[in-house]
KOLVO-14907 format. One record per atom (N, C-alpha, C): residue in one letter; x, y, z. Coordinates in steps of 0.1 Angstrom, whole numbers, padded with zeros to 4 digits, always signed. Each point is the difference from the previous one (the first is absolute). Example, Ala and Ser with C-alpha at 12.3 -4.5 7.8 and 13.67 -1.06 7.14 Angstrom:
<atoms>
A+0132-0057+0078 A-0009+0012+0000 A+0009+0012+0000 S-0004+0011-0007 S+0009+0011+0000 S-0008+0011+0008 
</atoms>
This chain:
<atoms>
X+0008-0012+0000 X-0008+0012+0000 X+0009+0012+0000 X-0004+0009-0007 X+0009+0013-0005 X-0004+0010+0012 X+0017+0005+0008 X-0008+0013+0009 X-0008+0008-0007 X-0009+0008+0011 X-0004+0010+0001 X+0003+0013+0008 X+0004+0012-0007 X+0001+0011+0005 X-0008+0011-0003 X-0003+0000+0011 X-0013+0011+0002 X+0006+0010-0001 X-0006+0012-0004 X+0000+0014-0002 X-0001+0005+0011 X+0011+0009+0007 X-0002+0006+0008 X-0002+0012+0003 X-0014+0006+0001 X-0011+0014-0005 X+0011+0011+0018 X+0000-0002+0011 X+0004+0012+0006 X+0021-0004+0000 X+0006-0007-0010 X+0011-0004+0000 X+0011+0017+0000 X+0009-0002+0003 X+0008+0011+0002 X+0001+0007+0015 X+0008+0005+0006 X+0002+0003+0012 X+0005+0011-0001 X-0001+0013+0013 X+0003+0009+0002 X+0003+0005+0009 X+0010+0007+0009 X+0003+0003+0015 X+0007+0013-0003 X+0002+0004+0011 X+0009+0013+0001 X-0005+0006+0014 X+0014+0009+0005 X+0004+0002+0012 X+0006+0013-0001 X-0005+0008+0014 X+0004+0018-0004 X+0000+0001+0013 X+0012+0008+0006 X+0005+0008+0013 X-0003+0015-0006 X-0016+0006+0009 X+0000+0010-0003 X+0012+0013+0004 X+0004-0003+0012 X+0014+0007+0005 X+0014-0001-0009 X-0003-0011-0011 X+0012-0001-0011 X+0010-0009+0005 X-0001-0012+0011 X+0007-0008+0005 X+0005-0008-0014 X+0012-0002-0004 X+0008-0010-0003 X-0001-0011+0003 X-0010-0013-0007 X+0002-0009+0007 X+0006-0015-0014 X+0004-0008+0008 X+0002-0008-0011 X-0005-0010-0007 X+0001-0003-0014 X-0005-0006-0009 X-0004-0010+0006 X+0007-0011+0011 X-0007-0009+0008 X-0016-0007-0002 X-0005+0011+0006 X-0017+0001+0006 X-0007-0007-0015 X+0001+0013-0006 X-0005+0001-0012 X+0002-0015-0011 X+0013-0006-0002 X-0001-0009-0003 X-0010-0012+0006 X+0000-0002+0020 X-0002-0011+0004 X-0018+0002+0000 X+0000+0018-0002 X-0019+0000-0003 X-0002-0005-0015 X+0006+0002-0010 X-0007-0005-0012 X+0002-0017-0001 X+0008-0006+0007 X+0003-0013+0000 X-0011-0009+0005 X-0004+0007+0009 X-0013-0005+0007 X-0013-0003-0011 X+0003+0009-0012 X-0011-0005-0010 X+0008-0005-0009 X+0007-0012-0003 X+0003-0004-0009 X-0010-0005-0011 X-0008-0008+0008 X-0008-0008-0010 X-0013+0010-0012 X+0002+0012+0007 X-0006+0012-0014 X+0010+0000-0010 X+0011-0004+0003 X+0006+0005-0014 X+0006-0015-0006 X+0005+0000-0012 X+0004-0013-0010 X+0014+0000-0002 X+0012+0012+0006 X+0012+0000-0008 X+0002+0007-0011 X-0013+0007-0001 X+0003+0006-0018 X+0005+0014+0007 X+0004+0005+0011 X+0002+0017+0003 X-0001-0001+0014 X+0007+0011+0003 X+0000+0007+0015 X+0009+0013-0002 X-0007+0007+0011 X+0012+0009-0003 X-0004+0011+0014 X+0010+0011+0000 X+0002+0008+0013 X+0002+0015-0004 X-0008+0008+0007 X+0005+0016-0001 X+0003+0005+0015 X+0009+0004-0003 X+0011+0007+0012 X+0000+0013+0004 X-0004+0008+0010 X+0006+0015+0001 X+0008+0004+0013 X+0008+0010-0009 X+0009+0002+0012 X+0016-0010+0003 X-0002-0005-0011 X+0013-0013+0003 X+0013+0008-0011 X+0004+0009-0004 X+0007+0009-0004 X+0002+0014+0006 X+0006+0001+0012 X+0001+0012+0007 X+0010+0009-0005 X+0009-0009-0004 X+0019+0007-0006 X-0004+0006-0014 X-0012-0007-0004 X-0002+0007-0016 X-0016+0009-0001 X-0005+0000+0014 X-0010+0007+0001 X-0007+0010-0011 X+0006+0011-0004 X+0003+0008-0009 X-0005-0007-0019 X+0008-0016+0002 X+0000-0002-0013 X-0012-0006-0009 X+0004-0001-0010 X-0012-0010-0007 X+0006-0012+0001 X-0009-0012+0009 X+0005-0012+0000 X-0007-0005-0013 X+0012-0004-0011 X-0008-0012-0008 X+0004-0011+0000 X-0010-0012+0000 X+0004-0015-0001 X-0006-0004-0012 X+0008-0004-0007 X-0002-0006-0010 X+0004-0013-0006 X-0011-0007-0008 X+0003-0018-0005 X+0004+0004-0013 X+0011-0010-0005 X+0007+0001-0013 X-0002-0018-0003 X-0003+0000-0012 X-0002-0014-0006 X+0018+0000-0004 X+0005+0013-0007 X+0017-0007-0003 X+0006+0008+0005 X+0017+0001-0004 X+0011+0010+0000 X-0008+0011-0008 X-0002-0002-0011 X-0004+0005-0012 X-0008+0016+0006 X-0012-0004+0007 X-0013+0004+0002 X+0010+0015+0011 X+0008-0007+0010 X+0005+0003+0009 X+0006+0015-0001 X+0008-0003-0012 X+0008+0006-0008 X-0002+0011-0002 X-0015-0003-0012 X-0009+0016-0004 X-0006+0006+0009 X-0007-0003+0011 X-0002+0003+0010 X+0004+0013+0010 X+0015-0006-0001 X+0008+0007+0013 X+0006+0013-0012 X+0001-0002-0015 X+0002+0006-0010 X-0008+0016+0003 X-0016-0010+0000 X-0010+0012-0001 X-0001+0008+0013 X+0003-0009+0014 X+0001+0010+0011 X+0008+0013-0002 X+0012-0005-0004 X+0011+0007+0003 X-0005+0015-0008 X-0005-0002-0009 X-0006+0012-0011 X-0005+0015+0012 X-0009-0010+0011 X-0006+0016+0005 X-0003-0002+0014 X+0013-0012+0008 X+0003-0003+0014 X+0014+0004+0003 X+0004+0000+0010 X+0014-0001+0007 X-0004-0016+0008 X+0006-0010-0001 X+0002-0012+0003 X+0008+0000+0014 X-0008+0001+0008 X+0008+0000+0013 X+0005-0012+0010 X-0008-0009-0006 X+0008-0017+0002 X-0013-0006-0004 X+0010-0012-0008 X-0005-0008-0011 X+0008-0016+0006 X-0010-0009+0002 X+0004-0012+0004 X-0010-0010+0001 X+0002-0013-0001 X-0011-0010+0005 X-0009+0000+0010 X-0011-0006-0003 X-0010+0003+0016 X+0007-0014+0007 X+0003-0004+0012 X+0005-0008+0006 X-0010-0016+0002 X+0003-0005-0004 X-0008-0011-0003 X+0007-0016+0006 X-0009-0007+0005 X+0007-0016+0012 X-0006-0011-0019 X+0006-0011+0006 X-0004-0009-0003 X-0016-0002+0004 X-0006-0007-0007 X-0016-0002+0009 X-0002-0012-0011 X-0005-0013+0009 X-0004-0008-0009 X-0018+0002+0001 X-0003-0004-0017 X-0010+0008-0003 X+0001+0013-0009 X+0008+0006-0001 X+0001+0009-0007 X+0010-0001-0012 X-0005-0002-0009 X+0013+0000-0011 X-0003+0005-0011 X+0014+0002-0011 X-0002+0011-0008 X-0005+0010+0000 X+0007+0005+0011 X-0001+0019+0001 X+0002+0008-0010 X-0004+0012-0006 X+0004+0006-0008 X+0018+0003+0008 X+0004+0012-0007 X+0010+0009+0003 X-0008+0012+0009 X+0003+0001+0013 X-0005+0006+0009 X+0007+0011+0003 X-0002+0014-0004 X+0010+0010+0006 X-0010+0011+0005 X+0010+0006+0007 X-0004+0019+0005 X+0007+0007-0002 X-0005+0016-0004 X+0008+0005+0003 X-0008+0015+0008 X+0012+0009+0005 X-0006+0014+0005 X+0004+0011-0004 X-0011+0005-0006 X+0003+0009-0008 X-0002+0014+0001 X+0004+0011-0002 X-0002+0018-0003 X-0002+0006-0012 X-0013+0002-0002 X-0003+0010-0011 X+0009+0012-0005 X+0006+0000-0013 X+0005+0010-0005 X-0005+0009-0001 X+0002+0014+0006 X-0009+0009-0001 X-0006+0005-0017 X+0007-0001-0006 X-0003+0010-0012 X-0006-0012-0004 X-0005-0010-0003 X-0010-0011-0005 X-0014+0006-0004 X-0002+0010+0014 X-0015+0000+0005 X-0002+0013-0008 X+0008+0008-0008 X-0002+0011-0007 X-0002-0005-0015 X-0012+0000-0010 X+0003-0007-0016 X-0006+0011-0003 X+0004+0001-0009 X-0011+0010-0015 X-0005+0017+0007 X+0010+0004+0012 X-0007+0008+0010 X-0012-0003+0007 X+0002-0012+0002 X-0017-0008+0009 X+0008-0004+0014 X-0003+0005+0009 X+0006-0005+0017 X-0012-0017-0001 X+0008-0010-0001 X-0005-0010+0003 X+0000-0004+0013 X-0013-0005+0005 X-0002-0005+0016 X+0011-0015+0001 X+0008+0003+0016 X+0011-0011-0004 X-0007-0012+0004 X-0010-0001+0007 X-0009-0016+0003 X-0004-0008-0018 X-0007+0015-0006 X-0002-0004-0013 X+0010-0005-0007 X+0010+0006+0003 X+0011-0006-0014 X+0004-0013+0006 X+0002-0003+0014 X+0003-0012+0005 X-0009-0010-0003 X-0015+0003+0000 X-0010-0013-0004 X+0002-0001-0019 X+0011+0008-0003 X-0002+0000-0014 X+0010-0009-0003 X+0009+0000+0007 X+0014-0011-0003 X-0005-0011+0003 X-0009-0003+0012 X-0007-0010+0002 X+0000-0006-0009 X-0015+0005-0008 X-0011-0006-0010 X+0014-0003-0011 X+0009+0010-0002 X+0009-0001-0010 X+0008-0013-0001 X+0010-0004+0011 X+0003-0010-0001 X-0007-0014+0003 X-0012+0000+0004 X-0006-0013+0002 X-0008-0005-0015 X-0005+0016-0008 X-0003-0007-0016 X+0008+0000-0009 X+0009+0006+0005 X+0010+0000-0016 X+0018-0004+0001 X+0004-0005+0013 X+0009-0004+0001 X-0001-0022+0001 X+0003-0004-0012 X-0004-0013+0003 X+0007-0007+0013 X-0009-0008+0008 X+0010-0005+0004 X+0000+0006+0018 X-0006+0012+0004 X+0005+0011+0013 X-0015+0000+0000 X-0004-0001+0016 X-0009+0011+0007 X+0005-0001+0016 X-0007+0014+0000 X+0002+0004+0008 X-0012-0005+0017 X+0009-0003+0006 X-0010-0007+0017 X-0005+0011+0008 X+0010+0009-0001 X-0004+0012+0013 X+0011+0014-0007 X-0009+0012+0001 X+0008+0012+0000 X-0001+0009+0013 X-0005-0003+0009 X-0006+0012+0008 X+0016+0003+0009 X+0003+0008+0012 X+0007+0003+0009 X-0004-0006+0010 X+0014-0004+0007 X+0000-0004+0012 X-0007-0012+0001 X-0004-0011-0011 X-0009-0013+0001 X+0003-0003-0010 X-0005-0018-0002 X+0002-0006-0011 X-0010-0008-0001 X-0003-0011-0013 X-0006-0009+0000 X+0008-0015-0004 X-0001-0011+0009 X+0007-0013+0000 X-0011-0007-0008 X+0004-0009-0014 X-0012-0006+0002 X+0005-0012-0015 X-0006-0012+0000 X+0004-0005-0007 X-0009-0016-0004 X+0003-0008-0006 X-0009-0017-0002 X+0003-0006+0011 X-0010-0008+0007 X+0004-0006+0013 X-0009+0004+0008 X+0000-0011+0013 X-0007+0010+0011 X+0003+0009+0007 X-0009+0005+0011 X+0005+0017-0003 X+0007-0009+0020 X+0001-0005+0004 X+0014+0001+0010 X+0012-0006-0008 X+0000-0010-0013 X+0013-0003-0002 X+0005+0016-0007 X-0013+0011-0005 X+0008+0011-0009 X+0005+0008+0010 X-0005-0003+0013 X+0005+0008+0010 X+0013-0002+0010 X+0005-0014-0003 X+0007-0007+0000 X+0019+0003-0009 X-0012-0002-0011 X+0015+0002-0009 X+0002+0016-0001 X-0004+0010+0000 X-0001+0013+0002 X+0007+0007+0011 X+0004-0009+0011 X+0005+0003+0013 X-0007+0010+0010 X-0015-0001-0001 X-0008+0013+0001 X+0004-0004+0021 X+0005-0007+0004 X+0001+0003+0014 X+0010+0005+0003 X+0010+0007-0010 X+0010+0010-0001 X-0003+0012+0001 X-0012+0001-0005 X-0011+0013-0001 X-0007+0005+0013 X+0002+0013-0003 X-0008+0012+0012 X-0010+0006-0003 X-0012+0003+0002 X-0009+0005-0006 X-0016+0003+0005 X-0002+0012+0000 X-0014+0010+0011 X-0013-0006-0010 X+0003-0005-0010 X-0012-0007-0008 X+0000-0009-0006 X-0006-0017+0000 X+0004-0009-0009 X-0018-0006-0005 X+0006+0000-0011 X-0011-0011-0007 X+0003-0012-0009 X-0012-0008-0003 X+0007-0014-0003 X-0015-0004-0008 X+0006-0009-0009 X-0006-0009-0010 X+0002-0012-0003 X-0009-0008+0005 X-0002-0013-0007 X-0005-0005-0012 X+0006-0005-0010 X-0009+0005-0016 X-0010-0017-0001 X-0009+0001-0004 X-0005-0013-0006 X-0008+0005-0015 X+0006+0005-0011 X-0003+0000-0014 X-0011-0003-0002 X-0011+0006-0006 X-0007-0008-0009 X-0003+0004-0013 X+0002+0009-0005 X+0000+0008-0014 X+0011+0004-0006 X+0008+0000+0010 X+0012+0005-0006 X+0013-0005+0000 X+0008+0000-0006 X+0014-0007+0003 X+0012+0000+0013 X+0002-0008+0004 X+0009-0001+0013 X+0013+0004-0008 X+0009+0008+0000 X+0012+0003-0004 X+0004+0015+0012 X+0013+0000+0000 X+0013+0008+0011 X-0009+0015+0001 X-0003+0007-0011 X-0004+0010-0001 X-0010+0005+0003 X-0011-0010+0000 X-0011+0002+0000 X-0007-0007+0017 X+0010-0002+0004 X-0006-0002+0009 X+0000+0013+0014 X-0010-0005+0012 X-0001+0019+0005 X+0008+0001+0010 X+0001+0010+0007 X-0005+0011-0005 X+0002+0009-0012 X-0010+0008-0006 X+0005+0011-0008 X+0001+0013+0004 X+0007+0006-0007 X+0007+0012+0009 X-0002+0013-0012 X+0005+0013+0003 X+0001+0005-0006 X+0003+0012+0010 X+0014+0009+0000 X+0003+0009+0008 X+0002-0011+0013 X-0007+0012+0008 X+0000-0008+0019 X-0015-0004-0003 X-0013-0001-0012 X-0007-0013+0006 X+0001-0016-0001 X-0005-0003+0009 X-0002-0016-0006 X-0011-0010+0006 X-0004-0005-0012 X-0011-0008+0005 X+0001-0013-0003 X-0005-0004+0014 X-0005-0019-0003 X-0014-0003+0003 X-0001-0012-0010 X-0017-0003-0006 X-0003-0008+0000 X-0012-0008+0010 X-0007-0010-0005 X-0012-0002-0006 X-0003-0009-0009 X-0008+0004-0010 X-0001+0001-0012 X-0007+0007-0007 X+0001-0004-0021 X-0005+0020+0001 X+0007+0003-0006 X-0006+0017-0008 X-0010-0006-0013 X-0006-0002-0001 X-0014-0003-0014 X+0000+0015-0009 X+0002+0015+0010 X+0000+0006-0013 X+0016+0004-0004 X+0004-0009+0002 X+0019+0001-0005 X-0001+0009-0012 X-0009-0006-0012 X+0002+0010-0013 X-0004+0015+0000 X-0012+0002+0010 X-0005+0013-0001 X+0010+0012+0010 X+0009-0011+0005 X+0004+0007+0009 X+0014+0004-0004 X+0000-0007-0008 X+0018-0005-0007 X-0002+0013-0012 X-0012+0004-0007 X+0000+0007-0009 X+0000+0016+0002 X-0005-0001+0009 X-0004+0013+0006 X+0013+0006+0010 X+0012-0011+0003 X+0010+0006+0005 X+0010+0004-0015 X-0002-0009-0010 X+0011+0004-0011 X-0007+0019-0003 X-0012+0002+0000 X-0005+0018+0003 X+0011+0009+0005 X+0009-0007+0008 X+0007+0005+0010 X+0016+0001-0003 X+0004-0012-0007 X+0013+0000-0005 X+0000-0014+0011 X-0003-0004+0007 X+0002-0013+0008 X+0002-0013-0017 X+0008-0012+0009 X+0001-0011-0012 X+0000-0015+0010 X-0008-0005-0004 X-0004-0013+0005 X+0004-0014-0002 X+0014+0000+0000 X+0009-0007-0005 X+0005-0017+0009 X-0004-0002+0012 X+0000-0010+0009 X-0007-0013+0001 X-0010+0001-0008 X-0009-0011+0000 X-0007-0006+0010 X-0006+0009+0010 X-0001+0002+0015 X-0012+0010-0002 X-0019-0008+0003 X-0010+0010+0003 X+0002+0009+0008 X+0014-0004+0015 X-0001+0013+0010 X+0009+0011-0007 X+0008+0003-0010 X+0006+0007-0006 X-0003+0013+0001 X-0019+0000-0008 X-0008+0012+0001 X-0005+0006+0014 X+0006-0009+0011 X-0004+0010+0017 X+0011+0007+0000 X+0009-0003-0002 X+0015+0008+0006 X-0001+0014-0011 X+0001-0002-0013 X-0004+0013-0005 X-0012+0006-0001 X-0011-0002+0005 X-0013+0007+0003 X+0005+0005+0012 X+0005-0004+0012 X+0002+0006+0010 X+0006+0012-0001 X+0016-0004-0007 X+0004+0016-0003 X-0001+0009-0008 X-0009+0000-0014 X-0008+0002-0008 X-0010+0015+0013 X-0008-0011+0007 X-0009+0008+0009 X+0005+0010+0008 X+0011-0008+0011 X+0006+0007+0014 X+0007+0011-0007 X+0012-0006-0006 X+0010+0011-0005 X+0000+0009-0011 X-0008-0003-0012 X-0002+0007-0006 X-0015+0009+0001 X-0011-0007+0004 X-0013+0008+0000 X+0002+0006+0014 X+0007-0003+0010 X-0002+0003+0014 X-0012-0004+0005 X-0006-0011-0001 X-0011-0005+0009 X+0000-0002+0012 X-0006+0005+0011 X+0000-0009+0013 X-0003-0014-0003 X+0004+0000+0012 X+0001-0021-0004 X-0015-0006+0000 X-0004+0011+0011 X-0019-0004-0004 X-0008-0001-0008 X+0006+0010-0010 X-0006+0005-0014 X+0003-0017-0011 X+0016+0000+0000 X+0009-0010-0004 X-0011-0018+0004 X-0005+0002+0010 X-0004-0014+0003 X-0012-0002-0003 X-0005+0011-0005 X-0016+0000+0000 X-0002-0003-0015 X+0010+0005-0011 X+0001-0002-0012 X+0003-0012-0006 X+0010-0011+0011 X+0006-0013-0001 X-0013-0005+0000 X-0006-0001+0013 X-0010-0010+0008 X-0010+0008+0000 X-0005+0007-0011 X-0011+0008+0001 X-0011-0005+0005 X-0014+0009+0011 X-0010-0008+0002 X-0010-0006-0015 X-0009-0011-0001 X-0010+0001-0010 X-0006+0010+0002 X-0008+0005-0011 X-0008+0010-0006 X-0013+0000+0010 X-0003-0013+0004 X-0015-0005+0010 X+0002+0006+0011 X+0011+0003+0007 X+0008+0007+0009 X+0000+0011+0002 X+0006+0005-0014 X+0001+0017-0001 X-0013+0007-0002 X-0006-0010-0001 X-0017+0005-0006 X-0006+0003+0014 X+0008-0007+0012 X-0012+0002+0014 X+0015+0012+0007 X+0008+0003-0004 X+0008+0015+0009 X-0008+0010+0000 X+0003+0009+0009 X-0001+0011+0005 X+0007+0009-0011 X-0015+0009-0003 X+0003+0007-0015 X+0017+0004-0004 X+0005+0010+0012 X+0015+0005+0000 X+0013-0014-0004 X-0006-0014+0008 X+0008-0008-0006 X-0002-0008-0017 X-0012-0001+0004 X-0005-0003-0012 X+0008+0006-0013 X-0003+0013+0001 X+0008+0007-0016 X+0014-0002+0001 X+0008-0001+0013 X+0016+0000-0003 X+0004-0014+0000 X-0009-0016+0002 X+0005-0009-0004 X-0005+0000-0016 X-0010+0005-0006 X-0005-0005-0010 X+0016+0008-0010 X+0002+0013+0001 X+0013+0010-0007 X+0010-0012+0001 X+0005-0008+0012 X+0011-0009+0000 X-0003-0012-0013 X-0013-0003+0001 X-0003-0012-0006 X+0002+0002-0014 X-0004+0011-0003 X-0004+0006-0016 X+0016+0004-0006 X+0006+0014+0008 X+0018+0003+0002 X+0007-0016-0003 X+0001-0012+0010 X+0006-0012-0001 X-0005-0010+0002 X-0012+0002-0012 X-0004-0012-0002 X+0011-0016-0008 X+0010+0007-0010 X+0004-0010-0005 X+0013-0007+0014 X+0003+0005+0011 X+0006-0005+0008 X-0006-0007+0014 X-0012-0002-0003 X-0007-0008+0013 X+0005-0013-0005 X+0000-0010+0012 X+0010-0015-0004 X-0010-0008+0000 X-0001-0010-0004 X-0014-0007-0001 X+0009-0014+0000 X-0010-0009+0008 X+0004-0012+0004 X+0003-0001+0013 X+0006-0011+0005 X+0001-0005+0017 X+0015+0003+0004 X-0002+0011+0009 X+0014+0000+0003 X+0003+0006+0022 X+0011-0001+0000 X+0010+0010+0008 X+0007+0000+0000 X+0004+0013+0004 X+0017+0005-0005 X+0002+0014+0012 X+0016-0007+0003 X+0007+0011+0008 X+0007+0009-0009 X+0002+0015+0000 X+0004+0006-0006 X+0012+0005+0010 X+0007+0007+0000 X+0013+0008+0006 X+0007+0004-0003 X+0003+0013+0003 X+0011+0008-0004 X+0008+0010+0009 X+0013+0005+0004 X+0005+0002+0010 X-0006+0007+0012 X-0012+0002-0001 X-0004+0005+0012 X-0017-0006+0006 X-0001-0005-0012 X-0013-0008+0002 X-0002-0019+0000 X-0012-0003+0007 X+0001-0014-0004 X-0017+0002-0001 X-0006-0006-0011 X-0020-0003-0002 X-0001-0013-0004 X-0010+0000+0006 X-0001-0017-0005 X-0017+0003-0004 X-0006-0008-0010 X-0016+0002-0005 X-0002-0009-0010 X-0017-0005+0001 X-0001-0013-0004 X-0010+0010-0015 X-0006-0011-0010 X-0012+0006-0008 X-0010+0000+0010 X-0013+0005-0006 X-0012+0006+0005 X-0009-0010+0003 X+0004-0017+0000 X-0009-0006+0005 X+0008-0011+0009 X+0015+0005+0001 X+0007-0009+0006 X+0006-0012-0002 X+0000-0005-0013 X+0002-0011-0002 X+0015-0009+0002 X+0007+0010+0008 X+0010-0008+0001 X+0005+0008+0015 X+0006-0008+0013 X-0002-0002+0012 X+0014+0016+0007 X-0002+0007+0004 X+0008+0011+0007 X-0002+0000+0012 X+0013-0002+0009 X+0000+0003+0015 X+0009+0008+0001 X-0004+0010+0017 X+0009+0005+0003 X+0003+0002+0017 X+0011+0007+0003 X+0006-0002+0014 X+0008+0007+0002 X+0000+0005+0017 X+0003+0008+0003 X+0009+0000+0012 X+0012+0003+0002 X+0009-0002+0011 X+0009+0010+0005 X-0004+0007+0007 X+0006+0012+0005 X+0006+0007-0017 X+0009+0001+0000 X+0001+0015-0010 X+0002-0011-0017 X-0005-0012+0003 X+0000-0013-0014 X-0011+0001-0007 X-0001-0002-0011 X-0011-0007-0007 X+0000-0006-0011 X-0011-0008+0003 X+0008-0013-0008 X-0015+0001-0009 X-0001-0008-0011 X-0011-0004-0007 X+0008-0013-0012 X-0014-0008+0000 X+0008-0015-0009 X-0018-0009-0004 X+0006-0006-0008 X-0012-0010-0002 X-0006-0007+0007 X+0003-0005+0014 X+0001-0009+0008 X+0003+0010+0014 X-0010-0003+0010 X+0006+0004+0014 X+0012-0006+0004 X+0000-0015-0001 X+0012-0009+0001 X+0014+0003+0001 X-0002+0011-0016 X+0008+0003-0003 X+0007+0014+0008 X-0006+0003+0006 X+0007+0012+0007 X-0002-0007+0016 X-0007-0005+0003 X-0001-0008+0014 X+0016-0007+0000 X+0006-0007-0008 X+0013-0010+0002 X+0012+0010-0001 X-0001+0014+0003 X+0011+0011-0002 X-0005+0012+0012 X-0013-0002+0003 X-0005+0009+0018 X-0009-0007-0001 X+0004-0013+0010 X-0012-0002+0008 X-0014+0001+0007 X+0005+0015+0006 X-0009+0006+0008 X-0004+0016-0005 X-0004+0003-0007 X-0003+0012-0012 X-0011+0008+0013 X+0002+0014-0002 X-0009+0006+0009 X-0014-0004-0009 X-0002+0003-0006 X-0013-0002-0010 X+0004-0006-0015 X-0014-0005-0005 X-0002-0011-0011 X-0009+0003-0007 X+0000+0004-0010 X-0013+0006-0009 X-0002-0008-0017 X-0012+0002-0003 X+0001-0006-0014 X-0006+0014-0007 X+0012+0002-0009 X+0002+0012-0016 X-0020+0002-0003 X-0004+0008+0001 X-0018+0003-0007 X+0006-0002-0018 X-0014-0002-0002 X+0005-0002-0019 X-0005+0015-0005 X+0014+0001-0011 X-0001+0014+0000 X+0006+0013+0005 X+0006-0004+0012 X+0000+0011+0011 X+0014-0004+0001 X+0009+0009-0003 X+0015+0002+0003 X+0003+0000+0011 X+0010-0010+0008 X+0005+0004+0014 X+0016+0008-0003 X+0003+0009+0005 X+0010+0006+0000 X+0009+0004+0010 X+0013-0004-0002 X+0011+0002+0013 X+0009+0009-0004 X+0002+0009+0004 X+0013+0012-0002 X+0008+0004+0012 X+0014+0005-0006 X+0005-0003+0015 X+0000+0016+0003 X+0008-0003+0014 X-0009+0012+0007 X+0008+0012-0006 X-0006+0010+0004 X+0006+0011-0002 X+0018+0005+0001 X+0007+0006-0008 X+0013-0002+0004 X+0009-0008-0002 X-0009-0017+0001 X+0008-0009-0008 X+0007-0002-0012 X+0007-0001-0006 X+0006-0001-0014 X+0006-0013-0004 
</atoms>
């Protein structure tokens, strides 16, 4: 008799961990909380976003980047050099890990914007914009190179495998860090390959996803509007640039930002209170092509925030927790119970409804 393998509908895992006071703590935790869900994920992906684990380069643009060759490597560091000062350029440090094999070519480097770059044609270019422009740049048109993480002062670890062996061979208990999040991947649409697995990043955000994006295309099209390029093969692709699309460039509050993701139904907006009524219906109409559709949650973060938020009818499970100046949120209580025990409080994520952690005032 031939196995059977069921489909697994809430498969994929998700955790993450924030010292609102900005405590440094180590990759440890974080590993031994996503480990706890192994059986959500299959080996096709895991992966880790870090902040705060580059103090000495604070200042810089951390990029990590996967190279299929020498070749790819090559043009790459070619095209940095064009409109960066290369201020160390080396391997990401990497163990043995059985389970993990055939790594790409794994490097970082930290970099400083050349000033005169940001001056063309007498146009003062925004430097975040020209930085999401090298992005998109070398991830479609350099064969061979994309890019894991640009932001400062953080990175993204992440690779085939599960996500404690990627945490593993990554050396992430080397690592210091006031915010971590984590991914367990279980594919079902899309391809398990180094790149594509999460988190995705862009600048200092990053997001990890459980779940299926259903309007991938509407959402994917309406970012190329933008100059965005969808190059990963990854439905969460389109959160990480919708977010900064929204935050950084439109300046949305984050309220605004979540109501447009996880908008209410219309059956909904039809029973508000007239004043809200008109300003969710402007969101709906304004960003309509960026509401996500399908079963999801997803932690988002970026160096001073951590949100976690499910779709509008919940279809995929968010907890969260609270421990003196901690907070934690994951797919699984479990999963933050086997890393604090004794949590001052225990809550489950409302569907729709963003929980939001920022650290405190002062902190950096």
């Amino acid at each position: 008799m031939r196995g059977v393998f069921p489909r697994i509908p809430s498969g994929c895992a998700v955790s993450g961990m924030m010292s609102r006071k900005g405590r440094r703590v180590s990759g440890e935790d974080i590993i031994t909380s996503i480990a706890l869900m192994h059986d959500r994920s299959n080996g096709l992906g895991g992966g880790f976003a870090a902040y705060g684990i580059y103090p000495q380069y604070k200042d810089h643009y951390a990029f990590h980047l996967m190279y299929d060759s020498e070749e790819s490597k090559k043009e790459t560091k070619k095209y940095l050099e064009k409109y960066f000062f290369i201020d160390q350029s080396e391997p990401i440090p990497v163990r043995k890990t059985p389970g993990i094999t055939n790594p790409p070519i794994l490097w970082r480097y930290f970099l400083q914007l050349r000033e005169e770059v940001l001056v063309n044609a007498n146009e003062i270019i925004e430097e975040e914009d020209f930085i999401v422009s090298v992005v998109m740049h070398i991830n479609q048109e350099i064969d061979g190179a994309f890019v894991a993480s640009s932001g400062k002062n953080m990175g993204a670890f992440k690779g085939v495998g599960y996500p404690e062996d990627i945490g593993v061979f990554y050396r992430l208990d080397e690592y210091a860090a006031y915010i971590w999040t984590a991914h367990g991947r279980f594919p079902t649409n899309t391809p398990g390959w180094w790149g594509g697995a999460h988190p995705f990043t862009l600048l200092d955000f990053s997001v990890v996803h459980n779940g299926e994006i259903s309007s991938y295309g509407i959402n994917k099209r309406y970012l190329e509007m933008f100059g965005y390029k969808c190059t990963l093969q990854t439905d969460t692709e389109v959160v990480a640039y919708l977010i900064d699309l929204m935050s950084r460039r439109h300046k949305l509050p984050a309220e605004v930002i979540f109501q447009a993701l996880a908008a209410p139904f219309w059956k909904k907006i039809d029973k508000m209170e007239p004043k809200e009524q008109e300003i969710m219906k402007a969101i709906r109409m304004v960003y309509g092509s960026s509401l996500l559709n399908g079963p999801f949650s997803i932690i988002v973060a970026n160096s001073k925030t951590m949100i976690g938020f499910n779709d509008r009818i919940k279809l995929r499970p968010m907890v969260a927790a609270e421990k003196e100046d901690m907070l934690y949120m994951s797919s699984e209580e479990s999963a933050i119970r086997i890393i604090c025990p004794e949590p001052d409080k225990v809550w489950t994520v409302k569907a729709g409804e963003p929980l939001v952690g920022v650290l405190e005032e002062g902190v950096i």
